[in-house]
Residue frames as qw, qx, qy, qz and C-alpha x, y, z in Angstrom:
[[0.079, -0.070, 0.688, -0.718, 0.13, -4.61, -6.94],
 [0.766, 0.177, 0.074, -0.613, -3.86, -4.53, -7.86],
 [0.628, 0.248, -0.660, -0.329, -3.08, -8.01, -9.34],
 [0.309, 0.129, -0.874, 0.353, -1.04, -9.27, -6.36],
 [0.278, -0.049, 0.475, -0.833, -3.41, -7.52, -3.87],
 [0.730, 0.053, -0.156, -0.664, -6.96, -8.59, -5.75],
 [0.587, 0.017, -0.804, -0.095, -5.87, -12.35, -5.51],
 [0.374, -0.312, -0.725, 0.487, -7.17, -11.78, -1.48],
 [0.135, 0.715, 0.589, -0.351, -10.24, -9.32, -2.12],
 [0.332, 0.762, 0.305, 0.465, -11.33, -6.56, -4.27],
 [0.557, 0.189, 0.004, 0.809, -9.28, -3.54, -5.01],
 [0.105, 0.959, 0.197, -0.176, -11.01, 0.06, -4.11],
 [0.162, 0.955, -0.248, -0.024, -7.67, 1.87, -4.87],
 [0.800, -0.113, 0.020, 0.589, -3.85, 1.52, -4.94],
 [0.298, 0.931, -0.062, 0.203, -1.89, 4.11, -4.43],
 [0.867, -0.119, 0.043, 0.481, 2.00, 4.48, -5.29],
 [0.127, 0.977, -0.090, -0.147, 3.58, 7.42, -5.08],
 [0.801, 0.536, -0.001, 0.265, 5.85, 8.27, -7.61],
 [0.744, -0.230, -0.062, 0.624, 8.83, 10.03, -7.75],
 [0.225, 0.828, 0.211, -0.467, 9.14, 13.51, -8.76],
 [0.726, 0.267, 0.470, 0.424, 10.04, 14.42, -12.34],
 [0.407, 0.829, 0.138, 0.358, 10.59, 17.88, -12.40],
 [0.351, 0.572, -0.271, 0.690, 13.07, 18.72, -10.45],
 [0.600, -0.569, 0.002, -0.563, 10.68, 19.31, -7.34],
 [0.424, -0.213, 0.779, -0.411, 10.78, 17.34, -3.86],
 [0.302, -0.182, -0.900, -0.258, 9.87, 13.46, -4.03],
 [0.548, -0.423, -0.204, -0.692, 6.57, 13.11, -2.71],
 [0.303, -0.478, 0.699, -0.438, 6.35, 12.19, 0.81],
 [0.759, -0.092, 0.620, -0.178, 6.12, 8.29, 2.04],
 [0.487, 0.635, -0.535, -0.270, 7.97, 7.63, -1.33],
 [0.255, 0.259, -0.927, 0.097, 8.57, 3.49, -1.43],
 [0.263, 0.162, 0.884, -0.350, 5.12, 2.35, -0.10],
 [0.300, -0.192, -0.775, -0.522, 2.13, 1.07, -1.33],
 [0.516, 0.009, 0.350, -0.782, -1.61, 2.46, -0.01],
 [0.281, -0.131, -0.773, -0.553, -4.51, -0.34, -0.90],
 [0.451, -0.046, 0.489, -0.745, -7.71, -0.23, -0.07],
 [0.042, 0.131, 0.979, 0.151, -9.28, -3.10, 0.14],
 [0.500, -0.352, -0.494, -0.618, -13.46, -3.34, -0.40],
 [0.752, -0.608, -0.105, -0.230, -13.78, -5.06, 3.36],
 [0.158, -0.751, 0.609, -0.203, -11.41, -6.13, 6.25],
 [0.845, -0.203, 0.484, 0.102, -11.06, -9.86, 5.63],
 [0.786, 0.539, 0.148, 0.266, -9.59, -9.18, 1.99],
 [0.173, 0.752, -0.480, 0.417, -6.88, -6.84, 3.70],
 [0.721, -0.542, 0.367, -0.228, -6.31, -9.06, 6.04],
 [0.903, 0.367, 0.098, 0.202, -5.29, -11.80, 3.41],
 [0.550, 0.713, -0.134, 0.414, -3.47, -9.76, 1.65],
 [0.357, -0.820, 0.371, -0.249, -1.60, -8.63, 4.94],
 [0.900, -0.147, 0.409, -0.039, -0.95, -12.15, 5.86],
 [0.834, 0.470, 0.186, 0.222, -0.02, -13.07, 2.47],
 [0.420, 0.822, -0.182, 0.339, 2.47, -10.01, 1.52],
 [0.425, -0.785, 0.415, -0.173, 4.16, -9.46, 5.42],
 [0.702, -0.421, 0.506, 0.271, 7.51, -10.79, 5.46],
 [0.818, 0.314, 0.406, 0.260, 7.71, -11.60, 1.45],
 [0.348, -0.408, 0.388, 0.750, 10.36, -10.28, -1.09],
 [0.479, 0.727, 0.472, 0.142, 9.82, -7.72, -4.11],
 [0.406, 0.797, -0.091, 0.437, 12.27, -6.30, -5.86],
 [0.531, 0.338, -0.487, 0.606, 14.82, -7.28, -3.44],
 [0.172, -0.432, 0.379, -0.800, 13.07, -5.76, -0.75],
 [0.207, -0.183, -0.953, 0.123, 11.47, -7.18, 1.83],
 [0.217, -0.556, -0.445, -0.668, 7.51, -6.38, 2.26],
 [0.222, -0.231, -0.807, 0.497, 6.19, -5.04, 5.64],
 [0.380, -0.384, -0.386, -0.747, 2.56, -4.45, 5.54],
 [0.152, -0.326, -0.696, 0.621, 0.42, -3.31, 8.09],
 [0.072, 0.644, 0.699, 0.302, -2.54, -1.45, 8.45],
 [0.122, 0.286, -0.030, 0.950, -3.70, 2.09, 8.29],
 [0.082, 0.349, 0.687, -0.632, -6.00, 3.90, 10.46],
 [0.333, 0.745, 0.550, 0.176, -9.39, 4.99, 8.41],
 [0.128, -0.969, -0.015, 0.211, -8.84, 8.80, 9.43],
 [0.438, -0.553, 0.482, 0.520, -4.97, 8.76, 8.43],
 [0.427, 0.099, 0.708, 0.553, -5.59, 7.29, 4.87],
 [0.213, -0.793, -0.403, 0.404, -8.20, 9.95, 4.62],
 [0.313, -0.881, 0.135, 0.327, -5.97, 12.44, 5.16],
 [0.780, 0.477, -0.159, 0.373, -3.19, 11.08, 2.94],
 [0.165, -0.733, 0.611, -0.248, -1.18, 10.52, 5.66],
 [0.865, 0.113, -0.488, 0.033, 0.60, 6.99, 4.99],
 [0.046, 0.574, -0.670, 0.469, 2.63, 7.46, 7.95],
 [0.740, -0.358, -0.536, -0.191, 2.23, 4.39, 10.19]]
């Protein structure tokens, strides 16, 4: 993702929650991808670019978080 994502601005972060591995509850908003981008025309790209496209069978539907929500670690859109 930091590969795909960086080809339409710099990375600050990526985060992918995992699954759990001990036994425990998966971790909520399991199956998305967080990036922050460095400014808002390189998440924009990358919006543009990813919305609509296949990966790993799925199809990709990116959109954008509110500053305060991501924050929070609250991926919920």
């Amino acid at each position: 993702m930091t590969e795909e994502c960086g080809r339409h601005g710099k990375c600050v972060a990526v985060i992918i929650p995992r699954p759990a591995t001990d036994g425990g509850a998966d971790p909520p908003h399991l199956g998305k991808v967080v990036i922050e981008f460095g400014d808002a025309n390189g998440a924009m790209r990358a919006r543009n670019a990813l919305h609509g496209r296949k990966f790993d069978g799925r199809v990709v539907e990116a959109s954008f978080l509110p500053e305060h929500k991501y924050t929070e670690g609250d991926y919920s859109t």
